[in-house]
C-alpha positions as CSV (number, residue, x, y, z in Angstrom):
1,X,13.1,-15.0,3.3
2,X,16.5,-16.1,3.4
3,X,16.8,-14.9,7.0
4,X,14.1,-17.1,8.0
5,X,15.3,-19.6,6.8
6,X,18.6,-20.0,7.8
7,X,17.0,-19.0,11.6
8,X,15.0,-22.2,11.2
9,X,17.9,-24.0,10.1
10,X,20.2,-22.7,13.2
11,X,16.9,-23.6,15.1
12,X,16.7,-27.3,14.2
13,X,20.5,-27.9,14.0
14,X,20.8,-26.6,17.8
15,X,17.7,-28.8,19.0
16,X,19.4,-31.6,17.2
17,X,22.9,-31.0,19.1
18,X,21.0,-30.1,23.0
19,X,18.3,-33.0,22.2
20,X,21.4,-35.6,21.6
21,X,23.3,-34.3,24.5
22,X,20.3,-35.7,27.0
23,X,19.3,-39.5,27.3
24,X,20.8,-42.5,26.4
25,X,19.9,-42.7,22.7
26,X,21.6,-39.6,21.0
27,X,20.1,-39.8,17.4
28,X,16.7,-39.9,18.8
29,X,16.8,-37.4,21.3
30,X,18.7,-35.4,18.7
31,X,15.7,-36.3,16.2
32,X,13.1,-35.1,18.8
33,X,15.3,-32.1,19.8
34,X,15.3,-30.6,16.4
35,X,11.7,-30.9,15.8
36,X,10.9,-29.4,18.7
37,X,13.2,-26.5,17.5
38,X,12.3,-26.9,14.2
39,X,8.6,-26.2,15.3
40,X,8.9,-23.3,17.6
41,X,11.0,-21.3,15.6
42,X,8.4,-21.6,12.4
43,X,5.4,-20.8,14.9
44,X,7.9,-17.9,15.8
45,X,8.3,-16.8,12.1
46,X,4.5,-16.8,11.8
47,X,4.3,-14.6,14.5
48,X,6.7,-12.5,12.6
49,X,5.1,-12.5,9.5
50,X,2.7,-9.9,10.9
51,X,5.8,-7.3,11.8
52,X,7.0,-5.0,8.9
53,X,9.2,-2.5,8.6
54,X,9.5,-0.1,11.6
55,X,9.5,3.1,12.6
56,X,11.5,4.6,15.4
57,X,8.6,4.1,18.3
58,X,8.8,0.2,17.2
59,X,12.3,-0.1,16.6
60,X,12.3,1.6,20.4
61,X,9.7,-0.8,21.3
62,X,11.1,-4.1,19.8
63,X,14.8,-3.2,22.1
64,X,12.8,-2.7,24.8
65,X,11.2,-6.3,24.0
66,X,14.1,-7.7,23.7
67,X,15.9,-6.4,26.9
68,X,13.0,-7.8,28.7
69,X,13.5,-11.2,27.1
70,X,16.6,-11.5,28.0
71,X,16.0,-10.5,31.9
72,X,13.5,-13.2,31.8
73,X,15.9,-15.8,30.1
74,X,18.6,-15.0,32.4
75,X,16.2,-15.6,35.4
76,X,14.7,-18.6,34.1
77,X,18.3,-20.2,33.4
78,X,19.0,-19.0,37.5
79,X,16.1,-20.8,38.9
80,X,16.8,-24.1,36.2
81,X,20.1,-24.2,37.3
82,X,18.7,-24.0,41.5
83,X,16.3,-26.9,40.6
84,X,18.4,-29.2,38.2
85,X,21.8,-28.5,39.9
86,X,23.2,-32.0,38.6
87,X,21.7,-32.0,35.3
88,X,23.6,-29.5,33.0
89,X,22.2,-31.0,30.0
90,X,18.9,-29.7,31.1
91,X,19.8,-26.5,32.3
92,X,21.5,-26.2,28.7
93,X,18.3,-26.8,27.1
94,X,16.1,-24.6,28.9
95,X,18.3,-21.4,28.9
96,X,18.9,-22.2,24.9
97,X,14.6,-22.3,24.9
98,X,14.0,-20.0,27.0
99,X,16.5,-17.4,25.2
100,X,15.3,-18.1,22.0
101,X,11.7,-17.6,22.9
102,X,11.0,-14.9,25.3
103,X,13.7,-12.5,23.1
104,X,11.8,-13.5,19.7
105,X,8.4,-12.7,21.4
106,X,9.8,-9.9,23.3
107,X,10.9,-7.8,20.1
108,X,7.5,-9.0,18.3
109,X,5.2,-7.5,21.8
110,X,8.0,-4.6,21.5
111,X,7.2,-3.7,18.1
112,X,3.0,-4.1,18.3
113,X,3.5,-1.6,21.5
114,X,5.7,0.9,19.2
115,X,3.0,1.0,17.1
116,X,0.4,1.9,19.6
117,X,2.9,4.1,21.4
118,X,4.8,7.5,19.6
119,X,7.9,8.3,20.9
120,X,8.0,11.1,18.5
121,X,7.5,14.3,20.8
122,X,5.1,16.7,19.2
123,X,5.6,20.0,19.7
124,X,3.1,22.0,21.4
125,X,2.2,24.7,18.1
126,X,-0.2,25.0,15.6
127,X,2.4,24.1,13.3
128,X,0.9,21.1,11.1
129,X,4.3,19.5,10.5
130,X,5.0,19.0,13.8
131,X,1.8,16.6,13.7
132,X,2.7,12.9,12.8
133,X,0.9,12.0,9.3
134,X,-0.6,9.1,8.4
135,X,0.7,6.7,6.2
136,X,-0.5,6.2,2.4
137,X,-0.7,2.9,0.6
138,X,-0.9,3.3,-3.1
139,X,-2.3,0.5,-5.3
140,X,-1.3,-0.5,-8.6
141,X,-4.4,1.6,-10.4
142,X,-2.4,4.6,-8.5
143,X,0.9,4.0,-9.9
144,X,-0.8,3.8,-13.3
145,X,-2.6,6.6,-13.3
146,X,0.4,8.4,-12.6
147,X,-1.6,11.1,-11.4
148,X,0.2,10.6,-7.6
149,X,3.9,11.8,-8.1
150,X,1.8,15.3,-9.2
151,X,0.4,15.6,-6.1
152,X,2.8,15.0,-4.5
153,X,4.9,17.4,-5.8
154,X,2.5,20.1,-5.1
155,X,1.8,18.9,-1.6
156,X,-1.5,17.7,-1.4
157,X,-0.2,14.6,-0.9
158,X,1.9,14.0,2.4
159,X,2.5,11.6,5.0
160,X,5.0,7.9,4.4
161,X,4.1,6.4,1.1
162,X,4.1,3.0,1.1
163,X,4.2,0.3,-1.7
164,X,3.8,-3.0,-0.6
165,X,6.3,-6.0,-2.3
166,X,2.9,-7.8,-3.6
167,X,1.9,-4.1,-5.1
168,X,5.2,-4.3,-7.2
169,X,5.1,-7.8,-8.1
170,X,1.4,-7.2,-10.0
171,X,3.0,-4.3,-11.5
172,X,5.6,-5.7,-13.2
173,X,3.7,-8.7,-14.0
174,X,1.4,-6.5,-16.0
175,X,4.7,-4.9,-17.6
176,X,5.9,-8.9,-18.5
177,X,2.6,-9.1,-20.0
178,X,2.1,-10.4,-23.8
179,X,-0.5,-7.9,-24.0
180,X,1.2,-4.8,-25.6
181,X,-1.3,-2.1,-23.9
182,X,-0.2,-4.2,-20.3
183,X,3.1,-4.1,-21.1
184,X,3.0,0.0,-21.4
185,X,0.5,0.4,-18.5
186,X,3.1,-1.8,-16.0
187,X,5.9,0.4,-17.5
188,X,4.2,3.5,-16.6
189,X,3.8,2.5,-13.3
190,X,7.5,1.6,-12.7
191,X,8.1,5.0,-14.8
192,X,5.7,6.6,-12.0
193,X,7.3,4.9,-8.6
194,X,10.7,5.8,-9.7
195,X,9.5,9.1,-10.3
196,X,8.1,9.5,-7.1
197,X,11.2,8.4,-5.0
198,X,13.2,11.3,-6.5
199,X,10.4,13.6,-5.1
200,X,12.9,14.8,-1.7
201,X,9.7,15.9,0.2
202,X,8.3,12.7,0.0
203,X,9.4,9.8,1.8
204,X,8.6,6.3,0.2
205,X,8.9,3.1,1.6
206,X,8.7,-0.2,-0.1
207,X,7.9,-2.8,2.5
208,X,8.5,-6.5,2.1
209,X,4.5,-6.9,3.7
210,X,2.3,-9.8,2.5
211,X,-0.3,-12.3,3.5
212,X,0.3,-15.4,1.6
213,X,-3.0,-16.7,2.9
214,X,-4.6,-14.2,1.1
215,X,-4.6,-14.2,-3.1
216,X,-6.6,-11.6,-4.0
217,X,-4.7,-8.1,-4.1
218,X,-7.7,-6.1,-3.1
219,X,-7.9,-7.8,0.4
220,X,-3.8,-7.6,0.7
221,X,-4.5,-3.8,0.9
222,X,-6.7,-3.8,3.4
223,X,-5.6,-5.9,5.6
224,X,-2.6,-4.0,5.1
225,X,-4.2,-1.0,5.9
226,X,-5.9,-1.6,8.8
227,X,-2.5,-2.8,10.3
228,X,-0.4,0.4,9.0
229,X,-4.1,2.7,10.0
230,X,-3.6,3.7,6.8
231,X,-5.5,5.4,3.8
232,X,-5.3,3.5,0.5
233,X,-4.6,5.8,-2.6
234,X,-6.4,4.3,-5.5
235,X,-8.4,4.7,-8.7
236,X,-10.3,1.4,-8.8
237,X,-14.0,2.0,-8.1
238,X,-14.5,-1.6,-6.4
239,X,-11.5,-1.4,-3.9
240,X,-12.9,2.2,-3.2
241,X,-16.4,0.0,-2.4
242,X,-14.8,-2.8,-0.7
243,X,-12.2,-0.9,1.6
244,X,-14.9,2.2,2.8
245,X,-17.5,-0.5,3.8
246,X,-14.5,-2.2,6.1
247,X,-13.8,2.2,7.6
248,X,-10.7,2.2,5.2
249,X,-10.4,6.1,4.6
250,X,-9.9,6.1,0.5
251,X,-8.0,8.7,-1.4
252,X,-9.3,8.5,-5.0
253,X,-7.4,10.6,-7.9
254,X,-10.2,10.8,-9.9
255,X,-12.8,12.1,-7.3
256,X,-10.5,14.6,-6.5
257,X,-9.9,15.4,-10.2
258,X,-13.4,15.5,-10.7
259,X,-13.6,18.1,-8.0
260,X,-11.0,20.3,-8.6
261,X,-12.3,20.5,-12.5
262,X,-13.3,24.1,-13.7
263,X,-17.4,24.6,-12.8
264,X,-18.9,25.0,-16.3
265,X,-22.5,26.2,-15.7
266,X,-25.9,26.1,-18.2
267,X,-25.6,29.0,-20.2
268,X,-22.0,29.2,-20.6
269,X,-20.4,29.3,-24.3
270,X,-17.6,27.1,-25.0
271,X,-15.2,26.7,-28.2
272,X,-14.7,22.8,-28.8
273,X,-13.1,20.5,-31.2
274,X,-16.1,17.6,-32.9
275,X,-13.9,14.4,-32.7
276,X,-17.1,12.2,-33.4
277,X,-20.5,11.1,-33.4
278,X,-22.4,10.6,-30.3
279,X,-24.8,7.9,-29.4
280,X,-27.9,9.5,-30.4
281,X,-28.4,10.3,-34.1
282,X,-27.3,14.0,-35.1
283,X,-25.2,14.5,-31.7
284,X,-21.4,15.7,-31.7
285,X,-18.7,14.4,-29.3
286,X,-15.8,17.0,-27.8
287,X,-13.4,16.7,-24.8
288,X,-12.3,19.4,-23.0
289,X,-8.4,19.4,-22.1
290,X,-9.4,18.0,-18.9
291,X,-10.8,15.4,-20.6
292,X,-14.4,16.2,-19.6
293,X,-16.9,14.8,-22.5
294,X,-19.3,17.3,-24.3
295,X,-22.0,15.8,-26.2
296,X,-23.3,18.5,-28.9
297,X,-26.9,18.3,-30.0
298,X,-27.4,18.6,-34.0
299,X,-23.8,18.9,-34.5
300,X,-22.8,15.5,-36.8
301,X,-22.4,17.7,-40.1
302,X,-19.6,19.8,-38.4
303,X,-17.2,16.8,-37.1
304,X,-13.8,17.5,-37.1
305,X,-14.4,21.3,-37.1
306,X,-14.1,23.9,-34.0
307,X,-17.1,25.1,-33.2
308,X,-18.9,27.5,-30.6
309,X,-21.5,26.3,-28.1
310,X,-23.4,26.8,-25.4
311,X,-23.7,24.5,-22.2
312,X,-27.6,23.2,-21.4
313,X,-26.7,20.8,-18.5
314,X,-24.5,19.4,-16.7
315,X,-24.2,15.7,-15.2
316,X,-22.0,14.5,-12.2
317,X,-21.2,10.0,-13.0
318,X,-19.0,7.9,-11.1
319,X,-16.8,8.4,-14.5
320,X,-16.9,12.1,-14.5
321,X,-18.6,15.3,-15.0
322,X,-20.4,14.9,-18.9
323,X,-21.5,18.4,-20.2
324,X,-24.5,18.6,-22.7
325,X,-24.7,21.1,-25.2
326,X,-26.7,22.7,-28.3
327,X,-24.6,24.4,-31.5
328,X,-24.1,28.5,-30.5
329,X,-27.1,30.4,-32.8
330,X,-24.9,31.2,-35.6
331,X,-22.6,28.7,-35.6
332,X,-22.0,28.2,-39.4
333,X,-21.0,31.8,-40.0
334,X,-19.0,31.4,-37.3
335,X,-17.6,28.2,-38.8
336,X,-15.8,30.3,-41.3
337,X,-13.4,32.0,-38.3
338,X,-12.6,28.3,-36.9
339,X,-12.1,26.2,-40.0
C-alpha cells in the first residue's frame, strides 16, 4: 500500500514539474500535468491490483514485459524527438509517458503470460513430483478446524498453500472478539497457521490478495481461486455449495474424515460410554473416539455406564455418519464387568 502510494505521489509530482515546463502559464500546465499523471498511474495501480505474488514463470514473464516496455519507450522517444525536433519540452513529456506506461503494462501482460506459461521444465518420468501441483487456498473454517497441518504432515495434502491477507484479517478479528468461544476459535487458527509454516515439506504463502469491491469473504475466495486455478480447502458447507456450482474443485476435511472413518456394519457389537439421553424417550447417546454419534435404543436407565451393543443401522448426513443401535442381550449382567 505504501508503495502505491508513494508511486502515485512520484506520478503527480513529475506531471506537475513536465506539465509546468510547457506553455506559458506554469501553475496550470503544472495543475493539468499532475492530474494527468495523477490519473494514469491510479488506473495503472488498478490494473495492478489483479497481480499477486509470483512465481518464477511470472516473475520471468513480468522481466520480459518490462524489457519490451522499455524497447517500445525508447522507440517512441526516437520518433518524438524526429517529429518535435525543436520542442524538447514535448519530447520530455512523451518519453516520461511513454516509459511510465508501456513498462507498468508490460510487467502486468508479463506476469498474466507467466501464469499461462510454465517455465518449470518437467521431467519426462512417472515420477509425480516432478509434476507441478496446484495451489490450495485455505479458509478460515480450515484454519480452525485445525485438521489441515495433520494432513499435511502425512502428505495427503500437497501443492503451495495459500492464505490470503483478508483470510487472516477475519481470523484475528474473531480472536479480538468479546465473545470468549471466538476469541479461542481465532486463537486456534493462528495456533494452526503457525503450525503449519514449521511443516518443511510444505510451502505456505501468505499473499497480500484482495478485492475491495467485494465484502463478503466467501466470494473473496473464489474469485481468488479462479485467478490462482486453485482448490479451496474448507469446512463450511455453504462455500462448499457456492464455489462447486461456480467449477471450484473443493477439499472438505470433514468429507474426507467422514470417509476415511472405520466402516461399522449392522450386526456389529460395540462397547460404548452413555453420555445422555437421546431425542426419543428411552434412547441412549454415545460417541465413538472419532466422534461418530450412537443413539442406543432402551438404554436411558444405564447413562453414564459402559455398555455392550449391537449396531442396527447406519446413516450417512451432511454432518456425519450417525450409528443406531439396540442394548447387547444381556447387557445388565454384563453391566457388572463395565461399571
Amino acid at each position: 500500500m505504501v508503495v502505491r502510494t508513494l508511486f502515485i505521489i512520484g506520478s503527480v509530482l513529475a506531471g506537475f514539474a513536465l506539465g509546468s515546463s510547457l506553455g506559458t502559464e506554469t501553475f496550470t500546465s503544472g495543475v493539468f500535468g499532475g492530474l494527468f499523471m495523477g490519473g494514469l498511474s491510479t488506473g495503472l495501480i488498478w490494473f495492478e491490483r489483479l497481480v499477486f505474488p509470483l512465481r518464477p514463470s511470472e516473475i520471468l514473464g513480468g522481466l520480459a514485459g518490462f524489457s519490451i516496455g522499455i524497447c517500445l519507450s525508447g522507440l517512441i522517444s526516437f520518433i518524438s524527438q524526429q517529429i518535435f525536433i525543436q520542442s524538447a519540452e514535448i519530447t520530455a513529456f512523451l518519453t516520461a509517458t511513454t516509459a511510465l506506461g508501456f513498462c507498468y503494462i508490460g510487467i502486468f501482460l508479463g506476469i498474466q503470460m507467466g501464469r499461462t506459461f510454465s517455465f518449470v521444465p518437467v521431467s519426462r518420468g512417472t515420477d509425480s513430483s516432478s509434476q507441478i501441483r496446484q495451489p490450495k487456498i485455505l479458509d478460515t473454517s480450515a484454519l480452525i478446524d485445525g485438521r489441515v497441518a495433520d494432513l499435511s504432515r502425512t502428505g495427503f495434502l500437497d501443492g503451495p498453500i495459500i492464505v490470503p491477507q483478508f483470510v487472516l484479517r477475519e481470523l484475528q478479528r474473531i480472536a479480538d472478539s468479546s465473545d470468549g468461544h471466538k476469541r479461542v476459535r481465532g486463537k486456534r487458527g493462528m495456533d494452526v497457521l503457525q503450525d503449519l509454516m514449521n511443516v518443511e515439506s510444505m510451502d505456505v504463502q501468505i499473499i497480500d490478495a484482495d478485492f475491495p469491491q467485494v465484502s463478503d469473504v466467501d466470494t473473496k475466495l473464489v474469485k481468488l481461486a479462479k485467478l490462482q486455478k486453485a482448490k479451496i480447502v474448507t469446512t463450511d458447507m455453504n462455500l462448499n455449495k457456492v464455489a462447486s456450482v461456480q467449477g471450484i474443485q473443493i477439499l472438505n476435511t470433514h468429507e474426507l474424515s467422514n470417509v476415511i472413518r472405520p466402516i461399522v456394519l449392522p450386526g456389529e457389537s460395540l462397547k460404548v460410554f452413555l453420555l445422555r439421553e437421546g431425542k426419543e424417550v428411552g434412547q441412549g447417546v454415545a460417541h465413538l473416539d472419532d466422534g461418530t454419534m450412537v443413539v442406543v435404543d432402551h438404554a436411558r436407565r444405564w447413562i453414564g455406564k459402559h455398555v455392550e451393543v449391537v449396531v442396527t443401522r447406519v446413516i450417512q448426513t451432511n454432518a456425519g455418519r450417525m450409528i443406531f443401535s439396540s442394548l447387547r442381550e444381556g447387557t445388565p449382567r454384563l453391566q457388572a464387568s463395565y461399571g
